[in-house]
Structure formats: structure tokens, C-alpha cells
LOMI-58896 format. One record per atom (N, C-alpha, C): residue in one letter; x negated, y negated, z. Coordinates in nm, 2 decimals, always signed. Each point is the difference from the previous one (the first is absolute). Example, Ala and Ser with C-alpha at 12.3 -4.5 7.8 and 13.67 -1.06 7.14 Angstrom:
LOMI-58896
("A" (-1.32 +0.57 +0.78))
("A" (+0.09 -0.12 +0.00))
("A" (-0.09 -0.12 +0.00))
("S" (+0.04 -0.11 -0.07))
("S" (-0.09 -0.11 +0.00))
("S" (+0.08 -0.11 +0.08))
This chain:
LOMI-58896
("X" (-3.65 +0.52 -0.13))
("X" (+0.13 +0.04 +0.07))
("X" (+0.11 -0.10 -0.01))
("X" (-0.05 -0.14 +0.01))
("X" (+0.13 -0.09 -0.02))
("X" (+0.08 +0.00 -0.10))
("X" (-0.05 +0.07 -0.14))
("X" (+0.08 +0.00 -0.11))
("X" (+0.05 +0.11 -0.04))
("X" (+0.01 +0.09 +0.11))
("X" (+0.05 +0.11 -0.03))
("X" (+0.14 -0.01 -0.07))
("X" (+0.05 -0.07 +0.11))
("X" (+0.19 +0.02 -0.03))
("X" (+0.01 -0.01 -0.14))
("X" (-0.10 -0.09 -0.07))
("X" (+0.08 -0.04 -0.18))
("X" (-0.07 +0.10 -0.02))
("X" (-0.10 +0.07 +0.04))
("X" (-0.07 +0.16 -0.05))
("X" (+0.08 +0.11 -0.04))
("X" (+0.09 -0.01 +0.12))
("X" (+0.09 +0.11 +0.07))
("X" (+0.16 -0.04 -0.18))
("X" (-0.01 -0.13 +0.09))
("X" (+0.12 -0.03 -0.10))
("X" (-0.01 +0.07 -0.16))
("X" (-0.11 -0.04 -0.06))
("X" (-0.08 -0.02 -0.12))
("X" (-0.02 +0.17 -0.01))
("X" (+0.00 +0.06 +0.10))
("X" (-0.05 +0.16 -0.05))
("X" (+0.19 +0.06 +0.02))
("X" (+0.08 +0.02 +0.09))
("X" (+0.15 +0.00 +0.02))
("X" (+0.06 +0.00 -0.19))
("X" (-0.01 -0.13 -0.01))
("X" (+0.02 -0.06 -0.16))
("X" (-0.04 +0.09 -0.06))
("X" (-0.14 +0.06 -0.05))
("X" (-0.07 +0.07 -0.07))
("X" (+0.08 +0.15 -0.01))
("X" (+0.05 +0.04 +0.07))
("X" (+0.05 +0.15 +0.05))
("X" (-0.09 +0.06 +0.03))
("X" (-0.10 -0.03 +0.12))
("X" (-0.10 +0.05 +0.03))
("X" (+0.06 +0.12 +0.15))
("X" (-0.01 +0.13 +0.01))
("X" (+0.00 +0.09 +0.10))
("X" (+0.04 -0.08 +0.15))
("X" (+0.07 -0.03 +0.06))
("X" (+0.00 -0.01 +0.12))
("X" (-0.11 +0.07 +0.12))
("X" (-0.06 +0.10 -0.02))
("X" (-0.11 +0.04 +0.11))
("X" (-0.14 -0.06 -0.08))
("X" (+0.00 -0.05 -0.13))
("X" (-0.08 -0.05 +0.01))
("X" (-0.05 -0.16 +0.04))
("X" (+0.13 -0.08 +0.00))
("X" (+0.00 -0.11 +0.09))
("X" (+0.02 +0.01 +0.13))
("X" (+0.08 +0.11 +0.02))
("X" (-0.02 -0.03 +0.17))
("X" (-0.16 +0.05 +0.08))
("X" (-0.03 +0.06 -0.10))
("X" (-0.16 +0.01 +0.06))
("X" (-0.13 -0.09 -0.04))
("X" (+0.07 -0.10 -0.09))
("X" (-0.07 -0.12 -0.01))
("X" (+0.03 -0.09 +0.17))
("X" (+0.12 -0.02 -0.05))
("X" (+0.07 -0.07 +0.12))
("X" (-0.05 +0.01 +0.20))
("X" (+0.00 +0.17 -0.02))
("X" (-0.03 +0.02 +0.14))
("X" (-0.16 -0.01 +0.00))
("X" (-0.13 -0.05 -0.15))
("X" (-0.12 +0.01 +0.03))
("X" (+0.01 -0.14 +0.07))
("X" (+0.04 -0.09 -0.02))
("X" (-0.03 -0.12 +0.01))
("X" (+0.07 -0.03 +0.18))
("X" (+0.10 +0.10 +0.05))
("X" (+0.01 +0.00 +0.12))
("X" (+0.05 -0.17 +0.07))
("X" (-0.02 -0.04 +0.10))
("X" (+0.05 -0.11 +0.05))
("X" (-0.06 -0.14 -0.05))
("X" (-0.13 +0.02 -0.15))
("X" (-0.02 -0.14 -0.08))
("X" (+0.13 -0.03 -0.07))
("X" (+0.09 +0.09 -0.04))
("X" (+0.07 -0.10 -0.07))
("X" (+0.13 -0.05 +0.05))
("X" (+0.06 -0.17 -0.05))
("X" (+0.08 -0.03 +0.11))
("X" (+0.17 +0.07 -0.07))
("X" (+0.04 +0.00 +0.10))
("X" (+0.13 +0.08 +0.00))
("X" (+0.09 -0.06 -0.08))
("X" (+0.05 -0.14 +0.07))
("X" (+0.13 -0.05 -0.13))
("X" (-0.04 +0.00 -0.13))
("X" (-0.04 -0.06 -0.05))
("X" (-0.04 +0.03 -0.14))
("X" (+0.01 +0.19 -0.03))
("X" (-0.09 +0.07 +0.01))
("X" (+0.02 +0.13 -0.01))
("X" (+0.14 +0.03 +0.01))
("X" (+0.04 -0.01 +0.10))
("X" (+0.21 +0.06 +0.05))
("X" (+0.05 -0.07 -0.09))
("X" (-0.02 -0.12 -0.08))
("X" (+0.08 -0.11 -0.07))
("X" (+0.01 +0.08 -0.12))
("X" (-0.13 +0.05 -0.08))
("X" (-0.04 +0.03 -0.13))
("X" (+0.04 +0.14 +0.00))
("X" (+0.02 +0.12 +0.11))
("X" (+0.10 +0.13 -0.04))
("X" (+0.11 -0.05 +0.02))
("X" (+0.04 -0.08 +0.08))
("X" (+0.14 +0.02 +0.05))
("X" (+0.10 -0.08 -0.18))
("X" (-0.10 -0.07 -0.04))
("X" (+0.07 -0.09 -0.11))
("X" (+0.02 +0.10 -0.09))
("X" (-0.09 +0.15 -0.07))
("X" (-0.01 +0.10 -0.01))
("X" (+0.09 +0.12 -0.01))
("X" (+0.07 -0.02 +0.18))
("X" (+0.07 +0.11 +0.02))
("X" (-0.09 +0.15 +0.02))
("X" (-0.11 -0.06 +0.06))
("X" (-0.11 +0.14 +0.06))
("X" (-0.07 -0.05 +0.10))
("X" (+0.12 -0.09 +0.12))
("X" (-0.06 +0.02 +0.14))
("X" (-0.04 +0.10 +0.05))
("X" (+0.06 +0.11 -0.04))
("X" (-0.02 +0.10 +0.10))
("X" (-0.13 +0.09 -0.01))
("X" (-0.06 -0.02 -0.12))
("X" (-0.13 +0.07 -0.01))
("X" (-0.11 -0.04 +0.09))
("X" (+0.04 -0.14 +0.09))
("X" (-0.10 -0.07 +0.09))
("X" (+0.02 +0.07 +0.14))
("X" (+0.10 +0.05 -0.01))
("X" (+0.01 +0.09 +0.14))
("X" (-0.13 +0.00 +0.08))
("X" (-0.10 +0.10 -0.06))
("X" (-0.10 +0.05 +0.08))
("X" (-0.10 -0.12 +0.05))
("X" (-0.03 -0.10 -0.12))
("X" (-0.07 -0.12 +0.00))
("X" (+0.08 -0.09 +0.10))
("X" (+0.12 -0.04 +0.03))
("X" (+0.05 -0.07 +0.09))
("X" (+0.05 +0.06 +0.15))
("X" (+0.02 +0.14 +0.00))
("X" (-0.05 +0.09 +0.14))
("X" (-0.15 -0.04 +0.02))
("X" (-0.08 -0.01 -0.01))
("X" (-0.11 +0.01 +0.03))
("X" (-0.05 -0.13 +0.04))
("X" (+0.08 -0.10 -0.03))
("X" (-0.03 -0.12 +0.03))
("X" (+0.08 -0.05 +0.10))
("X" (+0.09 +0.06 +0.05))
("X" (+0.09 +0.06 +0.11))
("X" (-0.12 +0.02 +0.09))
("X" (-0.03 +0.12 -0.02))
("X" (-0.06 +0.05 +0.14))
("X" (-0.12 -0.07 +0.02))
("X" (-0.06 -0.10 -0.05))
("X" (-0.08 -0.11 +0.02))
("X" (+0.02 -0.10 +0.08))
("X" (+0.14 -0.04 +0.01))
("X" (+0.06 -0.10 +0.04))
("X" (+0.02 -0.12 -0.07))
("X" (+0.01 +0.02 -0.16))
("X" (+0.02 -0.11 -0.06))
("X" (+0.19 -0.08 +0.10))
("X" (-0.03 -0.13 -0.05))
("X" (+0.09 -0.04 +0.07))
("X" (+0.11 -0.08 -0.14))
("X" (-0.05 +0.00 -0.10))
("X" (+0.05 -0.11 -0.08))
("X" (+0.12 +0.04 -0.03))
("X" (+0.11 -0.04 -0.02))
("X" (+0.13 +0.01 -0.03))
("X" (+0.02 +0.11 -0.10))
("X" (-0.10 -0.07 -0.12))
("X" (+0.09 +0.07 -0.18))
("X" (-0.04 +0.14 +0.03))
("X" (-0.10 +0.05 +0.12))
("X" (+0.01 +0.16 +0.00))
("X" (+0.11 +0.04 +0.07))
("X" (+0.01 -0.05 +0.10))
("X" (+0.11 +0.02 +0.07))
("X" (+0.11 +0.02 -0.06))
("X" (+0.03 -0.09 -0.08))
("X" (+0.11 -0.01 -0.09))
("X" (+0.04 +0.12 -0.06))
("X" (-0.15 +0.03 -0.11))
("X" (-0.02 +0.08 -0.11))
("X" (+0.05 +0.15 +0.10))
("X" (-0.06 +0.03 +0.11))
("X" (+0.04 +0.12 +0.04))
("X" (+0.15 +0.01 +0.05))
("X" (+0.03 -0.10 +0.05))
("X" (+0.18 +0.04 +0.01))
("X" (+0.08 -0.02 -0.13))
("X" (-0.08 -0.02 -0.08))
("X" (+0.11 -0.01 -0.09))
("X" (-0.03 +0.17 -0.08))
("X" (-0.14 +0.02 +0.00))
("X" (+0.00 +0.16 -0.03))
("X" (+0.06 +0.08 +0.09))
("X" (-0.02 -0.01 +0.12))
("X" (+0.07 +0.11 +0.13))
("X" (+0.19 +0.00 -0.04))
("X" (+0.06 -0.11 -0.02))
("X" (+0.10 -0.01 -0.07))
("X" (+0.02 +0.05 -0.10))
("X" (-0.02 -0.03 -0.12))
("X" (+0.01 +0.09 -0.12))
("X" (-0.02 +0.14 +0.03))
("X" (-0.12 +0.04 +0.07))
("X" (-0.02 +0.18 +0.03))
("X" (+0.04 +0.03 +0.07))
("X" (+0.10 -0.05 +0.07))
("X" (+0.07 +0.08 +0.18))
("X" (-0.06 +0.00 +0.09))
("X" (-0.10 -0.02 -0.03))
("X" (-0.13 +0.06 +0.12))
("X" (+0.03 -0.07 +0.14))
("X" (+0.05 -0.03 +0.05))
("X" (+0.10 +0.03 +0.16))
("X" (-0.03 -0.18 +0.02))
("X" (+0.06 -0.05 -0.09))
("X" (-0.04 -0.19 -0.05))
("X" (+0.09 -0.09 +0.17))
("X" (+0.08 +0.06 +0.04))
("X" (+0.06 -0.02 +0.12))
("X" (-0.14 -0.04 +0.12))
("X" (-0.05 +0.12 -0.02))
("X" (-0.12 +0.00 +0.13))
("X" (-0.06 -0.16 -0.05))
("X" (-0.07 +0.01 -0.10))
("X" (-0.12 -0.08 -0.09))
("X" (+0.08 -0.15 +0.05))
("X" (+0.11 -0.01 -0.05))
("X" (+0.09 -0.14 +0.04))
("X" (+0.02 -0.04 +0.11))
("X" (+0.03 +0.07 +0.07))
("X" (-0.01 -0.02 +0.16))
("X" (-0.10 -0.02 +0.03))
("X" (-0.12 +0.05 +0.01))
("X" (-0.13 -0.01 +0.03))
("X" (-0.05 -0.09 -0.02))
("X" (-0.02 -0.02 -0.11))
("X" (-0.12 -0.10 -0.10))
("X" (+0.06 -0.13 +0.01))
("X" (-0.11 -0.10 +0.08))
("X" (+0.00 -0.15 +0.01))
("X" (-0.06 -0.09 -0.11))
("X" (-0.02 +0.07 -0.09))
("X" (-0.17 -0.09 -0.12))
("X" (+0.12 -0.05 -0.09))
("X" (+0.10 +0.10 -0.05))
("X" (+0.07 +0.01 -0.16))
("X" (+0.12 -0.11 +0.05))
("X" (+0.01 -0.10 -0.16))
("X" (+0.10 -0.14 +0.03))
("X" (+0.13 +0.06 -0.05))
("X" (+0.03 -0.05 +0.16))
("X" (+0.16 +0.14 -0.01))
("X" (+0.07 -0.08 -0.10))
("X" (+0.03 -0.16 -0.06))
("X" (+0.11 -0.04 -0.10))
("X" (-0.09 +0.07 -0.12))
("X" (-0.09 +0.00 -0.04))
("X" (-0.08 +0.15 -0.15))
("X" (+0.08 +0.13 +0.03))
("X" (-0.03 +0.06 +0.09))
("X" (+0.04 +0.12 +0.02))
("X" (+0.13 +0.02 +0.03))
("X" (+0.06 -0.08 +0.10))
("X" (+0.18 +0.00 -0.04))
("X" (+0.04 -0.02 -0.08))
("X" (-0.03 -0.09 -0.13))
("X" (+0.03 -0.02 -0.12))
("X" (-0.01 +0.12 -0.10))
("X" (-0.11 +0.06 +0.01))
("X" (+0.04 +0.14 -0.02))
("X" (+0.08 +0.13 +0.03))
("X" (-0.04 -0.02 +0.12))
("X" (+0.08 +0.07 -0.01))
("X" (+0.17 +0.02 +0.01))
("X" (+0.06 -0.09 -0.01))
("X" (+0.10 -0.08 +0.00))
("X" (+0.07 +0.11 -0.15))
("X" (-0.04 -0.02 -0.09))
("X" (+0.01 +0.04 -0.14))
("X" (+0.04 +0.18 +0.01))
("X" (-0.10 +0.06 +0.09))
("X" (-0.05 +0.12 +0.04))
("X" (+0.11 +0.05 +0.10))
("X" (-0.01 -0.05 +0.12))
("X" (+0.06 +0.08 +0.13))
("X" (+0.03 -0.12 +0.11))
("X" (+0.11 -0.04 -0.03))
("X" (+0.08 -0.15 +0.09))
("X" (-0.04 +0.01 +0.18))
("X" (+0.00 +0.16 -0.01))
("X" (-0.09 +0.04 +0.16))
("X" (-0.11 -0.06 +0.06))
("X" (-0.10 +0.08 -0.09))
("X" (-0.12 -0.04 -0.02))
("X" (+0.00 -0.18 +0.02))
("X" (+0.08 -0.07 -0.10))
("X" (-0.03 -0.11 +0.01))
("X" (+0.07 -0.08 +0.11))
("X" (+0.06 +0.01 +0.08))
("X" (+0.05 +0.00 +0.12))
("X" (-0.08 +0.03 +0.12))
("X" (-0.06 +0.10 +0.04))
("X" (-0.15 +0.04 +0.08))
("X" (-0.12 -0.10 -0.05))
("X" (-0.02 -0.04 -0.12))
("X" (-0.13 -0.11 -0.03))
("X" (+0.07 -0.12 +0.08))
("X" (+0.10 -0.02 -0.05))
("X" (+0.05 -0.17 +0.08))
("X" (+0.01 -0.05 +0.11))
("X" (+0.08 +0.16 +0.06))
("X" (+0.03 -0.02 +0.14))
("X" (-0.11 +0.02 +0.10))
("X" (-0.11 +0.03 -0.07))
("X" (-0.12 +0.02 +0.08))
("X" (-0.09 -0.12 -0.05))
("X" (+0.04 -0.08 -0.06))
("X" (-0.09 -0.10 -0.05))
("X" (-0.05 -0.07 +0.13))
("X" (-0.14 -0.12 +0.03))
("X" (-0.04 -0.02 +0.12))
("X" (+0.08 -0.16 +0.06))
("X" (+0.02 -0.01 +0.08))
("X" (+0.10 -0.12 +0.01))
("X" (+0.11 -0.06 -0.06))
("X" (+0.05 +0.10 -0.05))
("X" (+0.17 -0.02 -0.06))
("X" (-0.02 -0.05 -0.14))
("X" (-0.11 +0.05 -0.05))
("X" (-0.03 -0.08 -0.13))
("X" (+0.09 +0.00 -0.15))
("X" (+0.07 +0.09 +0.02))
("X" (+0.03 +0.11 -0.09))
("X" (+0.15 +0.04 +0.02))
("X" (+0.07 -0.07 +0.16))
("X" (+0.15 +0.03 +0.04))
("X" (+0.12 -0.02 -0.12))
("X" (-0.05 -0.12 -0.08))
("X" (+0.12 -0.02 -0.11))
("X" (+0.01 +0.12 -0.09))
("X" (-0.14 +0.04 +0.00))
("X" (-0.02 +0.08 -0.11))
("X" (+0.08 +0.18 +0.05))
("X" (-0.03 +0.00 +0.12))
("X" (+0.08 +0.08 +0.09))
("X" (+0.10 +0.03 -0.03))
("X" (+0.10 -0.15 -0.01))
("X" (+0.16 +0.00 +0.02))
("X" (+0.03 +0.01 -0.13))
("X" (-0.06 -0.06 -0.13))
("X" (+0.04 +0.03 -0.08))
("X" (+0.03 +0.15 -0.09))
("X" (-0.18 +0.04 +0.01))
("X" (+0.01 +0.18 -0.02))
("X" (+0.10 +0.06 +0.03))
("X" (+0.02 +0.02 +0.13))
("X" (+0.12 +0.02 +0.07))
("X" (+0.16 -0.05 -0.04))
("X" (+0.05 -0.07 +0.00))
("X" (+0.13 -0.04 -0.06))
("X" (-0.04 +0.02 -0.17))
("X" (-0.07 +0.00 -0.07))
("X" (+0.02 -0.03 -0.15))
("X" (+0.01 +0.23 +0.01))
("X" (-0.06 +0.06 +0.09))
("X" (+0.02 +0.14 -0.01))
("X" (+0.12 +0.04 +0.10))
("X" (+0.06 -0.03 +0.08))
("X" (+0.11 -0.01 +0.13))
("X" (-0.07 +0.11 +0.08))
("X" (-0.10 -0.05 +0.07))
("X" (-0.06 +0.05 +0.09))
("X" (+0.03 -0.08 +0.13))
("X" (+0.17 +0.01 +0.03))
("X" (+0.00 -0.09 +0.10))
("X" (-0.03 +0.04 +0.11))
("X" (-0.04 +0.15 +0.05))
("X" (-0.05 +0.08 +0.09))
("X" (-0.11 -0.07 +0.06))
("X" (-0.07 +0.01 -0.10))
("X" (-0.16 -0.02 -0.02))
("X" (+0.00 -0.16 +0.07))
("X" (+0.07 -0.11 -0.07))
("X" (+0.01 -0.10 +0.02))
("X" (+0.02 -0.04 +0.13))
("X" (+0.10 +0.06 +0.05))
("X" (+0.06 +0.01 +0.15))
("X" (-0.07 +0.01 +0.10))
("X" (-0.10 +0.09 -0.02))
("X" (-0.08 +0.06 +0.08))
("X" (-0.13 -0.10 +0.05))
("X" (-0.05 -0.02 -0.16))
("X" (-0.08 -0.13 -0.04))
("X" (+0.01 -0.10 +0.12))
("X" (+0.16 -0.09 -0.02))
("X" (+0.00 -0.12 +0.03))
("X" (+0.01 -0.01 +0.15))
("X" (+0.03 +0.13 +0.05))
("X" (+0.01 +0.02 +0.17))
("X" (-0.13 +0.02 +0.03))
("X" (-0.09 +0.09 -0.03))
("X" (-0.16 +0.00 +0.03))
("X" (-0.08 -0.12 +0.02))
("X" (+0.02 -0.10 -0.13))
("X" (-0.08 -0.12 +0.00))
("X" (+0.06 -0.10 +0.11))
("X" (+0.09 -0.02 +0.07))
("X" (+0.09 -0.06 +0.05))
("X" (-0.03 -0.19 -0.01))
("X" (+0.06 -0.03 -0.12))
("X" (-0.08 -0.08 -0.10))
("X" (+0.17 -0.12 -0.02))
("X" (+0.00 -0.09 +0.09))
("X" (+0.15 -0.11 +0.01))
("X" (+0.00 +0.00 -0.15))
("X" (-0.10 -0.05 -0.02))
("X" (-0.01 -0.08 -0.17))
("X" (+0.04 +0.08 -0.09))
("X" (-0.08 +0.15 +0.00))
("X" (+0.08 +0.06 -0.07))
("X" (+0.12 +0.05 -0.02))
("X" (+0.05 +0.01 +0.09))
("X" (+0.14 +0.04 +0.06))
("X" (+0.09 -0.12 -0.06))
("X" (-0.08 -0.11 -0.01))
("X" (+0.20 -0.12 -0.09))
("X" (-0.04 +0.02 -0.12))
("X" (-0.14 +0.06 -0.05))
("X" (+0.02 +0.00 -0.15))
("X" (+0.10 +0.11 -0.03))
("X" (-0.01 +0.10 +0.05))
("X" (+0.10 +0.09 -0.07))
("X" (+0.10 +0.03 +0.08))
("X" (+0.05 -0.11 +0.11))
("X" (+0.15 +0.03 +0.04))
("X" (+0.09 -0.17 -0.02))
("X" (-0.09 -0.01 -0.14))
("X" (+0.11 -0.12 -0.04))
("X" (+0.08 -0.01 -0.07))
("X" (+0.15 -0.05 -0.03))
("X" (+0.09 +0.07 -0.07))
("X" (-0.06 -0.02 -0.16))
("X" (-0.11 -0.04 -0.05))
("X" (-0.03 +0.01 -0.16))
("X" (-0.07 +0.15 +0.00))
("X" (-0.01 +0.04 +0.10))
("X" (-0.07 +0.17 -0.04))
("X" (+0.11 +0.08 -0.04))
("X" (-0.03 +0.09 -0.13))
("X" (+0.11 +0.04 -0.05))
("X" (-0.01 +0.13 +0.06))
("X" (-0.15 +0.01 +0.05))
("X" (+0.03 +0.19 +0.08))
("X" (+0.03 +0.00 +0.19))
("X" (+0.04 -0.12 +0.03))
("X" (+0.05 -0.05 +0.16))
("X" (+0.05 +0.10 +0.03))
("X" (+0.10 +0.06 -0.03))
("X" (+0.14 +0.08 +0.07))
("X" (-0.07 +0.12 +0.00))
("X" (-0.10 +0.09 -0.13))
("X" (-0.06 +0.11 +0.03))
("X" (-0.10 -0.02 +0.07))
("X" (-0.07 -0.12 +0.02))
("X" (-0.11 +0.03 +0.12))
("X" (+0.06 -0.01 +0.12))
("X" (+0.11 -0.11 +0.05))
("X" (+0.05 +0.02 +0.11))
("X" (+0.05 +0.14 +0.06))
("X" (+0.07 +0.07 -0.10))
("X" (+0.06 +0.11 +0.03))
("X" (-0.15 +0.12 +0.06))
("X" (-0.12 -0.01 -0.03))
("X" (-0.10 +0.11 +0.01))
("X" (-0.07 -0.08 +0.13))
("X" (+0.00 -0.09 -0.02))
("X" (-0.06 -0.08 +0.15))
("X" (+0.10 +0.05 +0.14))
("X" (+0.16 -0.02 -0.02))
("X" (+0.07 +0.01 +0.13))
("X" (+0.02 +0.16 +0.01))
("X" (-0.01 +0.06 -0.14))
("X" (+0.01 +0.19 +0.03))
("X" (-0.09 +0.07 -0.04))
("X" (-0.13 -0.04 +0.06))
("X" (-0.12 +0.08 -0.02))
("X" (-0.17 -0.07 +0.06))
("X" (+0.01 -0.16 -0.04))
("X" (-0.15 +0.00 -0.02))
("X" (+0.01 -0.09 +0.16))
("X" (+0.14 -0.08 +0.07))
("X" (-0.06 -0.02 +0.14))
("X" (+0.04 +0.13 +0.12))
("X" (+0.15 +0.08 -0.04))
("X" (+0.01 +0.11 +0.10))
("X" (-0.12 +0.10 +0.00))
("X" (-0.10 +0.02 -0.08))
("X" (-0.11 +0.03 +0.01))
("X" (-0.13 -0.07 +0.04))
("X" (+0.05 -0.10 +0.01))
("X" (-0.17 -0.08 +0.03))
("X" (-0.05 +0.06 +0.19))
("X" (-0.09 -0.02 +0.03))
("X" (-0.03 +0.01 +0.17))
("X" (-0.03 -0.13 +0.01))
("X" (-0.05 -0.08 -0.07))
("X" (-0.10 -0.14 +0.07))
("X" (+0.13 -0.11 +0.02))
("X" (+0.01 -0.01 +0.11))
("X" (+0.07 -0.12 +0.03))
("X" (+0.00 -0.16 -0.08))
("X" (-0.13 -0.02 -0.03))
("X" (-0.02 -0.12 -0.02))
("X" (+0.03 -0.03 -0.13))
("X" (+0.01 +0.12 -0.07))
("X" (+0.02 +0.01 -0.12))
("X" (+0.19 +0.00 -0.03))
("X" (+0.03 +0.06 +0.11))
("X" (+0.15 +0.00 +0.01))
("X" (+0.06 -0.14 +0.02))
("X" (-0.07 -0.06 +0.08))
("X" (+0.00 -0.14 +0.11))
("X" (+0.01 -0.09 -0.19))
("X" (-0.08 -0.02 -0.07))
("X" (-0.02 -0.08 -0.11))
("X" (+0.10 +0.02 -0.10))
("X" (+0.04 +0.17 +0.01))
("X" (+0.13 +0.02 -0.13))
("X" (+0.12 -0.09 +0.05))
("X" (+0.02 +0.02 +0.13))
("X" (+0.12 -0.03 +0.04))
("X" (+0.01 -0.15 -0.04))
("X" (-0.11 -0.08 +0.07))
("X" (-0.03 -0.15 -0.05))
("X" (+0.03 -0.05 -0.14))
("X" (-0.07 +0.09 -0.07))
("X" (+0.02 -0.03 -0.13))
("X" (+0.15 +0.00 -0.06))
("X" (+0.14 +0.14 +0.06))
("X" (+0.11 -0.01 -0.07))
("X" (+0.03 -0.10 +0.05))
("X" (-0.01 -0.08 +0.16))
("X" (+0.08 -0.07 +0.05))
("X" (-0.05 -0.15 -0.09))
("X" (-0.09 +0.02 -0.04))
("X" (-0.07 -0.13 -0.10))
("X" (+0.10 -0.04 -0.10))
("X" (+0.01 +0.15 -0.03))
("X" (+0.05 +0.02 -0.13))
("X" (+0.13 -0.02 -0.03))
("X" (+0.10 -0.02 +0.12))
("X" (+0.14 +0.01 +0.05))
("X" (+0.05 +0.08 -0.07))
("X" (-0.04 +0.14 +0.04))
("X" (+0.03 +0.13 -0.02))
("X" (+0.11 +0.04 +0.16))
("X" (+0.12 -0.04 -0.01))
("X" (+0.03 +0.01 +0.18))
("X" (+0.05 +0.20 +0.00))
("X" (+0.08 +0.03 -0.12))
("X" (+0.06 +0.11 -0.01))
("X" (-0.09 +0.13 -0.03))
("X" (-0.10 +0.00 -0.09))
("X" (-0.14 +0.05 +0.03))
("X" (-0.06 +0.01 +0.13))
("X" (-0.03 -0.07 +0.04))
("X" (-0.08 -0.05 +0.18))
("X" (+0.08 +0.12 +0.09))
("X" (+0.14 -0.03 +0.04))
("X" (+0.08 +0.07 +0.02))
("X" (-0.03 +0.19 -0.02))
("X" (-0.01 -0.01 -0.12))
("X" (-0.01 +0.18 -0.02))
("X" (-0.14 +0.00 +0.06))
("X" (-0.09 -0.07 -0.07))
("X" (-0.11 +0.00 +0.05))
("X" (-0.03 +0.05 +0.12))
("X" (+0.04 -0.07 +0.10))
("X" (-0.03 +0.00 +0.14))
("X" (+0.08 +0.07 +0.07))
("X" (+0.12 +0.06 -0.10))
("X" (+0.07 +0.14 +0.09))
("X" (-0.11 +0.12 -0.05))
("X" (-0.11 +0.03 -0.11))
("X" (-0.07 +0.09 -0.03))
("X" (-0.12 -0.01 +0.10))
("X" (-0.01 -0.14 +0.01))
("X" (-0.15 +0.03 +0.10))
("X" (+0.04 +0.00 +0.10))
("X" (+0.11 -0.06 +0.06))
("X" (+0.00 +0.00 +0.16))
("X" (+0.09 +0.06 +0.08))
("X" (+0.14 +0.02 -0.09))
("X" (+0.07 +0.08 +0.08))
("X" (+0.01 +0.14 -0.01))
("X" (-0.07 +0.10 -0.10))
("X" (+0.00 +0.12 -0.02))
("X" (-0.09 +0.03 +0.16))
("X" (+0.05 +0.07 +0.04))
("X" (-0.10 +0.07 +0.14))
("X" (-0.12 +0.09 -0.08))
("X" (-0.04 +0.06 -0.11))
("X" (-0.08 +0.04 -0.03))
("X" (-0.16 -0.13 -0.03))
("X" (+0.07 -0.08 +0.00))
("X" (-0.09 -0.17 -0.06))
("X" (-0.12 -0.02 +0.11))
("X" (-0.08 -0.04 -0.08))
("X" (-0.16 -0.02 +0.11))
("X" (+0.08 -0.14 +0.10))
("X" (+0.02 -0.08 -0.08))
("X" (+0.11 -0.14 +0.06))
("X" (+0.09 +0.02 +0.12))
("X" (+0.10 +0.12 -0.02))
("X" (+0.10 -0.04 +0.06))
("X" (-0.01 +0.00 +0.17))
């Protein structure tokens, strides 16, 4: 079972049938180890024939990453509803999978980052986002996390996309927020930022509109 993967590889090469390796594949069941295997289709370009063999190791509870990986990156390529899988799934190393899907769907790769666990992944967030002008997305982002640090990296005057994120922050991502504390930190942040004419509109959207959770 351990030498499968150069098996697998070595028969792939051959032009050997696909249901006839994947029924090699699925005999040998959870002996054989995964990265190697995901490494030697994916180099290939016939991850996806592992489907069945890497579901099944799913519902086992394998925990190791390269499956994890291996299946968002198929649930992506197939449509298969890769949003749920992303959100969900803690195993797969969201800078692998954002990196893909990056190439693929700037979305997608935005949901892997921003969900990354302890901000691991936030640069990677801001960039996706500005290098696609997802300053919505961004906006939204940097009010949720309510994150000082992050807040001077991208409201310093060397950000070339400042003016479009400020503009989605003061007319959309805080007049929509409900959490205070999160409002309490934006505001911090422009006044950091000596943003005084911003702050201003700002705080006429959250606090003097009589519709405002604030006002």
C-alpha cells in the first residue's frame, strides 16, 4: 500500500483506464498515505478521479490537510457548492487553497482567507481583494475583524486602493454594521488615521440618521 502513489503514477503514465486505477486505489482503502497519492495525480492533472477514494476518507475522519486540500480544490473546479466545503472545513491550509483558488474565483479566494483561524491569512485577504476591487468585500472584512492593526495598514496614505475602501466603509460596510464594538474600533481607527473629513460623514451615517441602531 505505501507504494501505491508511484503505482498509481506509473499506471496514469501508461494510459491505463481510469476505473481501473481507481479500483486499485479504493482496494487498498485508508493504507495508503494521502500526500504522496494527491501529489502524483494532481502533478498529472487527474485529481479528480480520487474523488471517491478521498470522500471515503472523509467520512472516516481522516484529518490530514493534503485531503482536505485535494477535495476543495475538486469541489472548486466541479461547482459542487465549494462555498459550503470552505466555510466549513477546518483541516485544508487555507494559504494552498487560497492560492488556488485565487487563479480560479478571487471569491472563493477571499472566503478561504477571511475565514482563515487567527488572522492568519488577513494580508492575503486584503490583497485578493484590492488586486480584484472587491472593496465591498474588503469593507465589510475590516469592520467584522475589528482589528487597529489592521486598519493603519490599509488606511495609510501608501495604499493605492485608500479612497475606494474608505468610500465602501463610510457608505455601506459601517451604516450596516449592528455591533458596536466593531463600530467603536472603525471610528478609532480613521481618527488614527487623521481621516477628520471622512469621520465626519462617517458619523453623520451612523449616528445622526434617526433610522441608525446608534443614534
Amino acid at each position: 500500500p505505501n507504494r501505491t502513489p508511484q503505482v498509481v503514477g506509473a499506471l496514469i503514465d501508461a494510459g491505463c483506464q481510469e476505473d481501473q486505477i481507481r479500483t486499485l486505489v479504493m482496494s487498498v482503502r485508508g493504507m495508503c498515505p494521502v500526500e504522496p497519492l494527491v501529489a502524483a495525480c494532481q502533478k498529472r492533472n487527474r485529481l479528480r478521479f480520487l474523488l471517491p477514494w478521498l470522500e471515503a476518507r472523509f467520512e472516516e475522519g481522516v484529518q490530514d490537510a493534503a485531503l482536505h486540500n485535494a477535495l476543495a480544490m475538486i469541489y472548486i473546479d466541479t461547482n459542487q457548492n465549494p462555498e459550503k466545503f470552505l466555510q466549513g472545513n477546518k483541516y485544508f491550509d487555507p494559504k494552498v487553497v487560497g492560492a488556488y483558488c485565487e487563479k480560479r474565483d478571487p471569491h472563493l479566494a477571499f472566503i478561504v482567507y477571511s475565514n482563515a483561524p487567527g488572522g492568519t491569512c488577513d494580508d492575503e485577504a486584503i490583497k485578493v481583494t484590492n488586486d480584484n476591487k472587491l472593496y465591498k468585500a474588503q469593507a465589510k472584512f475590516l469592520v467584522e475583524r475589528q482589528d487597529v492593526d489592521l486598519w493603519a495598514k490599509v488606511l495609510t496614505d501608501e495604499n493605492p486602493h485608500k479612497r475606494e475602501l474608505v468610500d465602501q466603509v463610510v457608505s455601506t460596510a459601517l451604516p450596516q454594521c449592528k455591533n458596536s464594538d466593531a463600530v467603536a474600533t472603525a471610528v478609532k481607527a480613521f481618527m488614527q488615521a487623521n481621516l477628520p473629513n471622512e469621520l465626519i460623514e462617517l458619523l453623520e451615517k451612523i449616528v445622526l440618521r434617526p433610522d441608525s441602531e446608534f443614534a
